[in-house]
C-alpha positions in Angstrom: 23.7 31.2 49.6 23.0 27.4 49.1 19.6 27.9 50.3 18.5 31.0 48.3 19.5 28.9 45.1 17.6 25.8 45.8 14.6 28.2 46.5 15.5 29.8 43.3 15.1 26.5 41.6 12.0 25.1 43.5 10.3 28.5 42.8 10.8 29.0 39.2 10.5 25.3 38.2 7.7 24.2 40.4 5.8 22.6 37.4 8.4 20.1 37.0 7.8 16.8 38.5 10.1 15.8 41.3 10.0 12.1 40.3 9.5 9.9 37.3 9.2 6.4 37.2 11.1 4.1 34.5 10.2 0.5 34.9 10.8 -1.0 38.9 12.7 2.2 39.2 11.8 5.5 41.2 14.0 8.7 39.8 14.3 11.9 41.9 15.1 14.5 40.1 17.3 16.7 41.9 17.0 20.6 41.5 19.7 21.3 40.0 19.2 19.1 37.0 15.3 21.3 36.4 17.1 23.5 34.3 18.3 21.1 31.8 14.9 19.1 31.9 12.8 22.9 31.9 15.0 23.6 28.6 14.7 19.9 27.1 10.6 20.1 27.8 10.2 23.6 26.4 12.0 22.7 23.2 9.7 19.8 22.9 6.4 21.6 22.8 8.1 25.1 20.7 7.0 23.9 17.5 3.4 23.4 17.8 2.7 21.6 14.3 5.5 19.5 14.7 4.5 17.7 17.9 1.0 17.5 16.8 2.3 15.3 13.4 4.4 13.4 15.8 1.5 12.7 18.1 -0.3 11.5 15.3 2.7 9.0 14.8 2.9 7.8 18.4 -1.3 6.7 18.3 -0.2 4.8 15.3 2.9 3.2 16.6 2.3 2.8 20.1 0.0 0.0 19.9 2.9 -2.2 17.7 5.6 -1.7 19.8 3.7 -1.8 23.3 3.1 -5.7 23.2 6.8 -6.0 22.0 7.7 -4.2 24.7 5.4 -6.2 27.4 6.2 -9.5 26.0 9.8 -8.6 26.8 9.6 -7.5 30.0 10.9 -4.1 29.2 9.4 -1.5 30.8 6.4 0.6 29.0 8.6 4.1 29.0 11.0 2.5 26.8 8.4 3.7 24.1 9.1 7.2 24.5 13.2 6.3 23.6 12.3 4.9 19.8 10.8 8.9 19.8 13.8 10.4 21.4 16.2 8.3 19.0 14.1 8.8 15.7 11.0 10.7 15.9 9.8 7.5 14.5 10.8 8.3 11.3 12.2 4.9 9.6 14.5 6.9 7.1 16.1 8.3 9.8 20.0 8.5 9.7 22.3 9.3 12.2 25.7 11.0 11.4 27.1 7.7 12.9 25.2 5.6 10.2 22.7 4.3 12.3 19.5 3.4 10.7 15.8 3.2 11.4 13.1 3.6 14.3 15.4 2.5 17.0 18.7 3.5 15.2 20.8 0.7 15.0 24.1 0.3 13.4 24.3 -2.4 10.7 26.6 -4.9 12.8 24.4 -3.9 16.3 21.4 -4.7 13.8 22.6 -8.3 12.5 24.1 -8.8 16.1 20.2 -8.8 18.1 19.0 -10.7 15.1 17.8 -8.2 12.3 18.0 -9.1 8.6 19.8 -6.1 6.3 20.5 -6.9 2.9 19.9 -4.7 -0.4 16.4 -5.9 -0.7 14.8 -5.1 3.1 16.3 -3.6 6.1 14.3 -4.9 9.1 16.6 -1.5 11.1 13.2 0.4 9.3 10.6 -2.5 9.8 8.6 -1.2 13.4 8.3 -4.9 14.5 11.4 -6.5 13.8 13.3 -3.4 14.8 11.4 -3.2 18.1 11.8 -6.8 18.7 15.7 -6.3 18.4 15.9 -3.6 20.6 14.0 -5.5 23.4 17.4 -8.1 22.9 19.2 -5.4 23.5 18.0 -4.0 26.3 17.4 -7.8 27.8 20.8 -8.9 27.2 22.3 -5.6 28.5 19.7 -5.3 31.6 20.7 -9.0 32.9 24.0 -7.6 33.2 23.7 -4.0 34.5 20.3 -5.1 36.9 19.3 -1.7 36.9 17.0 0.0 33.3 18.5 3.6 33.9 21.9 2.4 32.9 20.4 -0.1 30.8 18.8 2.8 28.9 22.0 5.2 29.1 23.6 1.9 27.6 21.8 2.3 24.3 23.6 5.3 23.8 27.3 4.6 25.1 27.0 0.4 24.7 27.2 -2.1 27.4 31.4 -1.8 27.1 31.5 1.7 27.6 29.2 1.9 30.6 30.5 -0.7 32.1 33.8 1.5 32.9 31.9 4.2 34.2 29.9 5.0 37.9 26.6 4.1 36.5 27.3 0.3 36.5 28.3 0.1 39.9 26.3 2.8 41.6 23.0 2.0 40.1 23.3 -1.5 40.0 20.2 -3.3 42.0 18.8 0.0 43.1 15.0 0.7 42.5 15.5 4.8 43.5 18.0 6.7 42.1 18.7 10.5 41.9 19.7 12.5 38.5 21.6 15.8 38.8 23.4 18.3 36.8 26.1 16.0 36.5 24.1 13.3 35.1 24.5 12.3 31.6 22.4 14.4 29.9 20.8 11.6 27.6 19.2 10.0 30.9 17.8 14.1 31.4 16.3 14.1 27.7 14.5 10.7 28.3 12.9 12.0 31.1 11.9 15.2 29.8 10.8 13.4 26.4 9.1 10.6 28.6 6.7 13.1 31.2 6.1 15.7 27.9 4.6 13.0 25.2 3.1 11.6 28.5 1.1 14.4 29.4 0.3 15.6 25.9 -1.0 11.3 24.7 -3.2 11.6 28.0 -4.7 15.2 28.0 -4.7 16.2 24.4 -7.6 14.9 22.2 -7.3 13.8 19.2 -8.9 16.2 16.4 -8.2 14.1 13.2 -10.4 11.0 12.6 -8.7 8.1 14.4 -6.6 6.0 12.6 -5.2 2.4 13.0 -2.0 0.9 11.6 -3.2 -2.3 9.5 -0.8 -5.5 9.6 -1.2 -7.6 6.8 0.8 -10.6 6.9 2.2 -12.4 3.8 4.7 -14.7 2.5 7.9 -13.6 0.3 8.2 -13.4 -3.6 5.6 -10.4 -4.7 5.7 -7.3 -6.4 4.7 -3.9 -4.4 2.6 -2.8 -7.4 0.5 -6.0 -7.7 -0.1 -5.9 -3.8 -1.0 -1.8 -3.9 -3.4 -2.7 -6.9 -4.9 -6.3 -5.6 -5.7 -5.1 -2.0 -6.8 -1.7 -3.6 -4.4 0.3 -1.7 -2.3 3.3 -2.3 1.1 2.5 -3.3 2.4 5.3 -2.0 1.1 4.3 1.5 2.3 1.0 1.3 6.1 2.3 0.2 5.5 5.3 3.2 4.9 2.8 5.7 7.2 -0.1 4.2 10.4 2.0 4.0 12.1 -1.7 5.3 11.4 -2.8 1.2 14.4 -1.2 -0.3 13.4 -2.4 -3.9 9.7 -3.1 -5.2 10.2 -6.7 -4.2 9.5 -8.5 -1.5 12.0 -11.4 -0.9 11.1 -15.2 -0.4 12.0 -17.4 2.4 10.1 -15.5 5.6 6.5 -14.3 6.5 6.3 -10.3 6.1 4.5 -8.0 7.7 3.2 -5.1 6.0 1.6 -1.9 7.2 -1.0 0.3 5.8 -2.8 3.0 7.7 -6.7 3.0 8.0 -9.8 4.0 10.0 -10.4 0.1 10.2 -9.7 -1.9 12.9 -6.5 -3.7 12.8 -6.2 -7.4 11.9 -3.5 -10.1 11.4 -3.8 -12.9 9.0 -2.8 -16.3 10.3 0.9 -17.2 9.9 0.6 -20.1 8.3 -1.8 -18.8 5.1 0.3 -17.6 2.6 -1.5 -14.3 2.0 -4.2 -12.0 3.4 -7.3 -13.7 3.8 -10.1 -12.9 2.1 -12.1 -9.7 2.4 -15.2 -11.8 3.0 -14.2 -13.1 6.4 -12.4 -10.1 8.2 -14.9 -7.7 10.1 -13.4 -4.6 8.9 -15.1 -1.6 9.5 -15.2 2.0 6.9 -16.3 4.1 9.2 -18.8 7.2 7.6 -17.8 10.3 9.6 -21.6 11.5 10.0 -19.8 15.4 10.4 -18.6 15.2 6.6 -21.0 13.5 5.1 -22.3 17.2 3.6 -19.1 18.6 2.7 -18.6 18.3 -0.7 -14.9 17.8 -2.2 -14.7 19.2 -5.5 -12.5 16.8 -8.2 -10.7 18.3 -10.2 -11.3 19.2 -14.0 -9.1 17.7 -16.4 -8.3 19.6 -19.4 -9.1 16.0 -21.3 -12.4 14.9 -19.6 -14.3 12.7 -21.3 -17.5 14.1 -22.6 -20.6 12.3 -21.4 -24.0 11.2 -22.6 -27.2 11.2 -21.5 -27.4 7.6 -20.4 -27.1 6.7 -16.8 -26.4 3.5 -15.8 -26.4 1.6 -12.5 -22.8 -0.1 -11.6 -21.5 -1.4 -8.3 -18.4 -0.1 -6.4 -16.6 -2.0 -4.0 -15.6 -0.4 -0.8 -11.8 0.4 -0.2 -9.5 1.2 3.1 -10.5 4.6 4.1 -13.7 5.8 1.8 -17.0 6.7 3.1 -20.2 7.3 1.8 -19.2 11.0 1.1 -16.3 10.1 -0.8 -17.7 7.2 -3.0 -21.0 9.7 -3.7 -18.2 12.3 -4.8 -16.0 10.0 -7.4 -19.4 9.2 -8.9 -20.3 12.5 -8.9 -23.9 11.5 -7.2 -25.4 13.4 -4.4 -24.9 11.9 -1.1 -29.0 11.3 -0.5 -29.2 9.9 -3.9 -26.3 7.3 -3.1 -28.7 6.5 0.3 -31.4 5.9 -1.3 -30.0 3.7 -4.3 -28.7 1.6 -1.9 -31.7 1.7 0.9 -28.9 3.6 3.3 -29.4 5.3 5.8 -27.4 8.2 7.5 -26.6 5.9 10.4 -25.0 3.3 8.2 -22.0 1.7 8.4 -20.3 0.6 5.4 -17.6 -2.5 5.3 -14.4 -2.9 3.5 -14.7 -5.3 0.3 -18.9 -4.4 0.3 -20.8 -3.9 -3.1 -22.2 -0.3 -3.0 -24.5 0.5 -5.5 -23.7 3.6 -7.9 -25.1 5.5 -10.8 -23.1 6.6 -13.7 -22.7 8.7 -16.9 -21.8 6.8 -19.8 -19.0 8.3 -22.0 -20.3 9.4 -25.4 -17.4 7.3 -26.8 -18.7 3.9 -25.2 -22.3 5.1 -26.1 -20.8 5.3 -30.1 -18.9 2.2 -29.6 -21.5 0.3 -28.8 -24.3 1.4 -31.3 -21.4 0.3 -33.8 -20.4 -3.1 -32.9 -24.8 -3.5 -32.8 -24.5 -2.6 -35.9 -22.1 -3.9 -37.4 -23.5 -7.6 -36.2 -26.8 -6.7 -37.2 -25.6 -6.3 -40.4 -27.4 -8.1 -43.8 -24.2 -10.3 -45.3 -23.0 -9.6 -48.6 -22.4 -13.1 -50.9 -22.4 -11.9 -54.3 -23.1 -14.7 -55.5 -20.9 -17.2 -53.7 -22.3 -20.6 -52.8 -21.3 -21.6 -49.5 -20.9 -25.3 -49.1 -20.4 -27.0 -46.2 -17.3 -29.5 -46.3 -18.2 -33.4 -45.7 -15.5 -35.9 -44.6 -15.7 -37.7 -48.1 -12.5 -36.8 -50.1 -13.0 -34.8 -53.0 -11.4 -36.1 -56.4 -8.4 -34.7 -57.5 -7.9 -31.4 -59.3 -4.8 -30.2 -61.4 -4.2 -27.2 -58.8 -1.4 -25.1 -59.6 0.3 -23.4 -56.1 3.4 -21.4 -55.2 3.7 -20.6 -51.5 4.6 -17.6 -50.3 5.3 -17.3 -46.6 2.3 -18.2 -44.9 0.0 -18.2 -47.9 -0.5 -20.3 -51.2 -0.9 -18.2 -54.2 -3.4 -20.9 -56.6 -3.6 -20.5 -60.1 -7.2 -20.0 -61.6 -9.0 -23.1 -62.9 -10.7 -22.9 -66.1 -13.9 -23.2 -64.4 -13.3 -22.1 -60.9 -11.7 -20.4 -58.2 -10.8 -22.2 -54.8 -10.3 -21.1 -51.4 -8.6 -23.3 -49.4 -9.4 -23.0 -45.9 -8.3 -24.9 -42.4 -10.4 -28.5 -41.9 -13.0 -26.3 -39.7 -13.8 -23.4 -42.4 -16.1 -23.6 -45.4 -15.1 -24.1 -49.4 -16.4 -20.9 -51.3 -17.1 -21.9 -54.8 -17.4 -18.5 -57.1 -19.0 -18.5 -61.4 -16.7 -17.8 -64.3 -17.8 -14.6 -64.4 -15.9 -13.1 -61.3 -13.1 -15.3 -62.4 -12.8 -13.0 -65.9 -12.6 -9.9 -63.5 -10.0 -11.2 -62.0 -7.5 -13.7 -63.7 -5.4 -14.0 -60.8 -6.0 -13.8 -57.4 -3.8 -14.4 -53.9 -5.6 -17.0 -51.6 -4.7 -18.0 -48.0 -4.7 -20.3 -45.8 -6.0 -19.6 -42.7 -6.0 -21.3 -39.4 -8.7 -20.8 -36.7 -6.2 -18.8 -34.1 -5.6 -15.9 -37.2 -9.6 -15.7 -37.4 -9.8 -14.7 -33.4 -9.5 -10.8 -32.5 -6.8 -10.0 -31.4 -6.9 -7.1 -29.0 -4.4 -3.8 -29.0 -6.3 -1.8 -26.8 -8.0 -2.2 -23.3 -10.9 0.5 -22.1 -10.7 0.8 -18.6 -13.9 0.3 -16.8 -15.3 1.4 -13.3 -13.7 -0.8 -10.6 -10.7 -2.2 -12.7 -7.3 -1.6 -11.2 -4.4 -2.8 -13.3 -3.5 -6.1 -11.7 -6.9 -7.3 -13.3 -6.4 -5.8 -16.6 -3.2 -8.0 -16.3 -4.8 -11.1 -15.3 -7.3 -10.9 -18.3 -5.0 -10.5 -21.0 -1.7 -12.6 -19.2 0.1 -10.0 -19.3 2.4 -8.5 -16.6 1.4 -5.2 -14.7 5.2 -4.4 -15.3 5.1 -4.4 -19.0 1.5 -2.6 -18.7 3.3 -0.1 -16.8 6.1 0.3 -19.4 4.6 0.3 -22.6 1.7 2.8 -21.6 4.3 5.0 -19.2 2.1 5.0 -16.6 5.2 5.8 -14.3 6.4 4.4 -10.8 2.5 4.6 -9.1 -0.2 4.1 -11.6 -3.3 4.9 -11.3 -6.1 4.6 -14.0 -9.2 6.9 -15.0 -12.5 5.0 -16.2 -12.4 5.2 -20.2 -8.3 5.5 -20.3 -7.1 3.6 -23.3 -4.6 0.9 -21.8 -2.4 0.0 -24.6 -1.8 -3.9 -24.7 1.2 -4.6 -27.2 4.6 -2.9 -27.2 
């Protein structure tokens, strides 16, 4: 009877392996636990769209935790756990409250040396949550000598395991044998470990290839000003930032931040305060020569702005992600038109911060605006009849001047020959006849003072290529107030001729 089952089992699960190995050690997996591995690595690959997003996360994840992981000493496999525990989703919450990739509890967490306050939660940072785990496994490995119970530790802790078989019967051993009877955490690893193995190694990777970007900054700035001075999605930056509970990043540390792109990954040095310049990283927009045709239509907007004639010739800089085709498509050029403005070619390869040239329809608005402004400076001046005088330094002799003041301005009764303006030192003395002065026997005058003569700007037109952390730097004003007193909403994003409003 014994023998018809085991032929049973080596019959209908001959596809299975019959040994894995974790680290230094060899596991033989023993028939009888092939069901529960069969049933662990079917359920795995049931939902077809699921396990292809989450392959998608493991090519961007894997290469941040792997060095972690090697610098550590802990085995490579251990990779495949942070998938088992979390899918690598850093929101993810257990009903036992633990948090993050590797889901740690908040005293584990502070315990391997992870920072959790209300403004970051390094439990959802990939790094420093990776980084802790490898304490954990280190500490608990040095004293269980054995990364099966090591690993089975994570889930019951080193206390816990320490009471049971494992610790003693595993301890030192390099081969090791996993039944039915075997904790069925230890069978899941397994079946998670040879699945995402199999499927990393033998199934190619459709989508265009992305990388996960580190940029690495010091404390004290403002998500929004980072998403619109590096020109990146804010929404991308908060997906892949979930460790920032509030817009803020805190002082007093070096950050890392993550973005993903189809540009090769860099780190800034640690001790430069921010990212360095575009100019010196060799970052690479790759044009995806298979798409360069396929048009993506934008969308109408009910309130488009209605263009002229005029075409004019601006310059685009390059952001993470865009190619050719999609710079040629928010310009609404044709792709050969875009090559041969720029002296492109379909081969070419365009890099992240690079002037591009681009051609342009001018908004019949600007096109008014500005034939009025000519205008109005080309404009004859009207004097009627004033004399304008420049002032000297010699003092002029006295005058019986009647004045009353009136908040900011001096109201001066009419001279029998004369009306005065009085000006600031820098402005000019009109001198009008007696004539005007019988037209009007009383008129207000005020001082004025050279700031009240400058324009002062209510509204800002937004131009190609402004984002609004430079609107904010040209007027001194705060992207947060921008935000607020235009509404603009938690990620803003501006349209060329949108009317920025500049004053509460």
């Amino acid at each position: 009877m014994l023998l018809i089952s085991i032929s049973f089992y080596a019959n209908a699960y001959k596809d299975l392996p019959d040994t894995i190995s974790i680290g230094n050690v060899k596991v033989i997996i023993h028939a009888s636990a092939k069901p529960i591995f069969d049933k662990e690595f079917n359920m795995l690959g049931a939902n077809k769209r699921y396990s292809t997003a989450l392959l998608a996360k493991m090519r961007l994840y894997f290469p941040l935790i792997e060095p972690i992981l090697k610098e550590g000493n802990v085995p490579d496999e251990f990779k495949y756990l942070c998938v088992q525990e979390s899918s690598l989703n850093p929101n993810a919450v257990s009903t036992s409250a633990a948090v993050g990739y590797w889901q740690f509890k908040l005293e584990t967490a502070i315990d391997v040396g992870m920072k959790v306050d209300k403004q970051i939660d390094e439990r959802r940072h990939i790094i420093e949550s990776t980084k802790g785990a490898v304490n954990y496994f280190t500490r608990n490995n040095g004293v269980l000598d054995n990364w099966l119970s090591t690993l089975l530790s994570y889930r019951m802790g080193l206390g816990t395991l320490k009471k049971t078989n494992y610790a003693q019967d595993w301890k030192g051993k390099t081969e090791i044998e996993v039944d039915s009877s075997t904790d069925w955490y230890l069978i899941r690893f397994l079946a998670y470990k040879h699945f995402w193995e199999d499927k990393l190694q033998n199934e190619p990777n459709i989508e265009l290839e992305n990388s996960m970007v580190t940029l690495q900054l010091t404390g004290g700035r403002n998500l929004y000003e980072l998403s619109d001075s590096l020109q990146l999605s804010y929404d991308d930056l908060k997906k892949h930032n979930a460790w920032i509970l509030k817009d803020w990043i805190p002082i007093g540390k070096t950050y890392t931040l993550y973005h993903p792109s189809n540009i090769k990954t860099f780190v800034s040095s640690p001790n430069k305060p921010f990212i360095e310049p575009i100019e010196t990283q060799i970052l690479t927009a790759s044009v995806d020569s298979s798409k360069l045709y396929q048009p993506s239509p934008s969308k109408k907007s009910k309130n488009a702005a209605i263009m002229s004639d005029q075409i004019e010739t601006r310059s685009h800089t390059v952001v993470a992600g865009e190619t050719l085709s999609s710079i040629s498509n928010k310009y609404e050029m044709k792709l050969p038109e875009l090559l041969k403005l720029n002296g492109f070619d379909m081969k070419t390869m365009i890099m992240l911060g690079q002037k591009v040239k681009v051609k342009r329809l001018v908004p019949m608005l600007e096109v008014i605006s500005q034939q009025l402004d000519k205008k109005a400076k080309n404009a004859p001046k009207k004097e009627n009849n004033i004399i304008i005088l420049e002032k000297t330094k010699e003092e002029e002799p006295a005058r019986n001047i009647t004045t009353s003041e009136k908040g900011n301005s001096f109201i001066i009764a009419p001279a029998d020959s004369r009306e005065i303006s009085i000006k600031s030192e820098s402005e000019v003395v009109k001198v009008e006849s007696k004539n005007k002065v019988a037209e009007k026997p009383e008129v207000d005058l005020q001082v004025e003072t050279s700031n009240a003569s400058e324009i002062k700007h209510t509204i800002h037109t937004v131009q190609a290529g402004e984002t609004l952390f430079r609107i904010s730097k040209t007027y001194s004003i705060s992207t947060e107030d921008l935000i607020k007193w235009n509404s603009l909403g938690k990620n803003p994003s501006l349209k060329i001729g949108q009317k920025i409003k500049l004053i509460p």
